[in-house]
C-alpha positions, 0 to 999 in steps of 0.5 A: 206686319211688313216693317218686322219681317224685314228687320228681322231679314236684315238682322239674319243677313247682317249676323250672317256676314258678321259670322262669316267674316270674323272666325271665333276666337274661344274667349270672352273679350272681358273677363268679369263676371265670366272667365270663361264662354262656358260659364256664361252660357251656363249661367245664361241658361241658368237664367232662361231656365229660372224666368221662364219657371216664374212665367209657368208659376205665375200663370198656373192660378189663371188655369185652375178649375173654375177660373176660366168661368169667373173669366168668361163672365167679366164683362169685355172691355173694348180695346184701346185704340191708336191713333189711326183707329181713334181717328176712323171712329171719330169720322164713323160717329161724324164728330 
């Protein structure tokens, strides 16, 4: 839990320094399939706005009526483990 909080803190402070020390110059250093900053953000959105009306569509069934019980009654499957949990249940069984 440790490792992604630091990376994420190195990455805040390397974005952080890389925007202090290069100023924005307003144009896209490419110009396919965008001509414009303006325009990739508008089609980036457009994007975002499409996957996550996919997520809530996809997700819709699991909530209708009914179905929480037809979930709740499968049987719990156990969790498949790593190497270190494998490990400690090996020594707990004294395989």
């Amino acid at each position: 839990m440790l490792v992604p909080l630091l990376v994420g803190a190195v990455l805040a402070v390397a974005l952080g320094v890389f925007g202090r020390l290069h100023h924005p110059t307003g144009r896209v250093p490419w110009m396919w399939p965008f001509t414009d900053v303006y325009v990739m953000k508008v089609w980036l959105t457009l994007v975002v706005l499409i996957l996550a009306a996919a997520q809530f569509v996809l997700v819709e069934p699991d909530f209708q009526p009914g179905r929480r019980q037809a979930v709740a009654q499968q049987p719990r499957r156990r969790p498949v483990g790593g190497g270190i949990a494998d490990e400690d249940r090996r020594q707990r069984r004294g395989c």
